[in-house]
C-alpha positions as CSV (number, residue, x, y, z in Angstrom):
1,X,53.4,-67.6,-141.8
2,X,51.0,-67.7,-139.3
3,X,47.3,-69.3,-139.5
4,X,44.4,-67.6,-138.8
5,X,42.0,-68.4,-135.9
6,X,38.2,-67.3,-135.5
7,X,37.3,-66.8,-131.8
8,X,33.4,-66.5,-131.4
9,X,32.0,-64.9,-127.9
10,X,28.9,-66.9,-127.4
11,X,26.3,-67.2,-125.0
12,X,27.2,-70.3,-123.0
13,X,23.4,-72.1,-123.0
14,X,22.1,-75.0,-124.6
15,X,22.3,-75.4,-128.4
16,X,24.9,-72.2,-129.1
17,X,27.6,-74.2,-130.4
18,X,25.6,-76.6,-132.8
19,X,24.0,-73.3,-134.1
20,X,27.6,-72.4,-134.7
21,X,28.8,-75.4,-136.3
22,X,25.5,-76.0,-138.3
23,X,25.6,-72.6,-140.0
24,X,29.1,-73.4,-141.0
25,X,28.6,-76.6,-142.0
26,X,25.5,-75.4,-144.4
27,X,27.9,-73.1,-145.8
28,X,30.9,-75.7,-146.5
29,X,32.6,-74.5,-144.0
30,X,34.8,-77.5,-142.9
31,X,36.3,-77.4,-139.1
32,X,40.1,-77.9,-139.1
33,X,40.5,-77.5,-135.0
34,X,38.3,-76.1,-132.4
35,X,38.7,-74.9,-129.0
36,X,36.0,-73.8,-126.3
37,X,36.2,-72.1,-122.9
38,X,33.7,-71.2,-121.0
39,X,32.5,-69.2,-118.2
40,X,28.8,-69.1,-116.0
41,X,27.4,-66.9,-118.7
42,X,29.5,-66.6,-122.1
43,X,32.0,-69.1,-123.9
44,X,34.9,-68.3,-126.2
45,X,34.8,-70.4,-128.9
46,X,38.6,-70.6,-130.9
47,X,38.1,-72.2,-134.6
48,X,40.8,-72.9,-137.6
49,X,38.3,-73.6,-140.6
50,X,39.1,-74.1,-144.3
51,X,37.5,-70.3,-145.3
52,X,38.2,-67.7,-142.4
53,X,36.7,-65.3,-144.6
54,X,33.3,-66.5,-145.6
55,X,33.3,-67.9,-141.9
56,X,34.1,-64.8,-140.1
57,X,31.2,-63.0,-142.8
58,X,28.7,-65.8,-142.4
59,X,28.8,-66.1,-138.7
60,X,28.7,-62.0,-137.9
61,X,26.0,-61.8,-140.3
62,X,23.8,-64.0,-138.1
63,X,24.7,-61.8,-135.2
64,X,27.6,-63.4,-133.6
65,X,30.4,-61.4,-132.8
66,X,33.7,-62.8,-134.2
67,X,37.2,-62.2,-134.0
68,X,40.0,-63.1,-136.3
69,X,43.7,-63.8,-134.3
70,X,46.7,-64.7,-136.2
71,X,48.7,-67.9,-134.3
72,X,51.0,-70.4,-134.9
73,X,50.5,-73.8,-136.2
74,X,53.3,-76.7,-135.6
75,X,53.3,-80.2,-136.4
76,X,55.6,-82.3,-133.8
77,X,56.5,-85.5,-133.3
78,X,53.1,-88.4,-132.6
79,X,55.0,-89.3,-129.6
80,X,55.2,-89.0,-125.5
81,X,57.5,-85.5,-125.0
82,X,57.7,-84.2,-128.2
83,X,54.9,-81.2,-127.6
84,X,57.4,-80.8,-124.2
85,X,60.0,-80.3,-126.8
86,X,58.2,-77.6,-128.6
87,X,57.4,-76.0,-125.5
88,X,60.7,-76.0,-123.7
89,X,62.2,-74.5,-127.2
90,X,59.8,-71.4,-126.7
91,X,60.4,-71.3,-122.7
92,X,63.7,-71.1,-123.1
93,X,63.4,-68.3,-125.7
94,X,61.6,-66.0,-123.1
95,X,58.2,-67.2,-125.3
96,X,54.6,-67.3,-123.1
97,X,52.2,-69.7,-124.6
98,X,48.8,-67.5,-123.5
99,X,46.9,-71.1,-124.8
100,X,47.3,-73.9,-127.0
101,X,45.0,-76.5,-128.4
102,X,44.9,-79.4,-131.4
103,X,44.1,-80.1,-134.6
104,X,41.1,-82.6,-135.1
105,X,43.1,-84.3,-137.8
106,X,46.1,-86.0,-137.3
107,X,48.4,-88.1,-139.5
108,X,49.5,-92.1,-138.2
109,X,53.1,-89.8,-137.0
110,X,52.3,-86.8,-136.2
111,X,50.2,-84.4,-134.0
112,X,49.0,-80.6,-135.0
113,X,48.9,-77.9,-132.4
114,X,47.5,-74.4,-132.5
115,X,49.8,-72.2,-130.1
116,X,49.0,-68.4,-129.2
117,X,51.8,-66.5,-128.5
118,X,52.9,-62.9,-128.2
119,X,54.9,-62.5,-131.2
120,X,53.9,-64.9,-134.2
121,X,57.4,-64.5,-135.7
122,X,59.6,-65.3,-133.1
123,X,58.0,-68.1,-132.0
124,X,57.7,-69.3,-135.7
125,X,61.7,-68.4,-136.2
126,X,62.6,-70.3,-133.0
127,X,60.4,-73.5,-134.1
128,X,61.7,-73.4,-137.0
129,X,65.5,-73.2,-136.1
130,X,64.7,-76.3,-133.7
131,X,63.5,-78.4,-136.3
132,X,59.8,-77.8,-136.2
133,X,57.8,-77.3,-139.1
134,X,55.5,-75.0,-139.4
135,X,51.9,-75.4,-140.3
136,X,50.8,-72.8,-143.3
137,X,47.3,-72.1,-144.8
138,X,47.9,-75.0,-147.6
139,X,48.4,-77.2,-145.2
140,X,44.9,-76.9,-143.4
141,X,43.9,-77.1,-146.7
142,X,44.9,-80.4,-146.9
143,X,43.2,-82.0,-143.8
């Protein structure tokens, strides 16, 4: 069940990531979440769009190079503790969260967070078992 993420390597100067997010918007491309790290001389840019496909073609045929990462989407609680909650539920399961970021969208009760993790399955299983529900392809859609 898990989502699919684009990461981008870009060049971390002026005008990169609105070159990025302009291409993708020309092409309907809609931005679901995004996530950027950077470094002195390249940035990793983390996306969940509405067409991973035509994004990930789109993007390395104007000469970026693109990866596509499978992760897990959960919705918790709109609320002070409840992304603790998720969190503790992996911790305790012997589950490393290598990063997490969140949805752009959110409804009036509840939050969206993008979590990568090890293994995609177990994580999903334990959320799941805990109560969580777990954000699927339709549900991007959806935003």
């Amino acid at each position: 069940m898990a989502i699919k993420q684009l990461t981008v390597f870009v060049e971390n100067k002026q005008g990169t990531v609105v070159s990025i997010t302009d291409t993708l918007a020309k092409n309907n491309i809609n931005l679901r979440a995004l996530s950027i790290a950077e470094t002195q001389d390249f940035g990793i840019l983390r996306l969940i769009v509405n067409d991973e496909a035509a994004a990930e073609k789109i993007l390395s045929e104007t000469g970026y190079l693109i990866k596509m990462t499978d992760v897990v989407g959960v919705k918790i609680g709109d609320a002070p503790g409840k992304l603790t909650a998720a969190l503790k539920v992996l911790d305790e399961n012997d589950i490393n969260v290598d990063y997490l970021y969140a949805f752009m969208a959110r409804t009036e009760k509840h939050a969206y967070v993008v979590l990568r993790v090890e293994d995609n399955c177990k994580a999903e299983g334990i959320l799941e078992d805990a109560g969580f529900h777990l954000i699927t392809k339709e549900d991007i859609d959806k935003i």
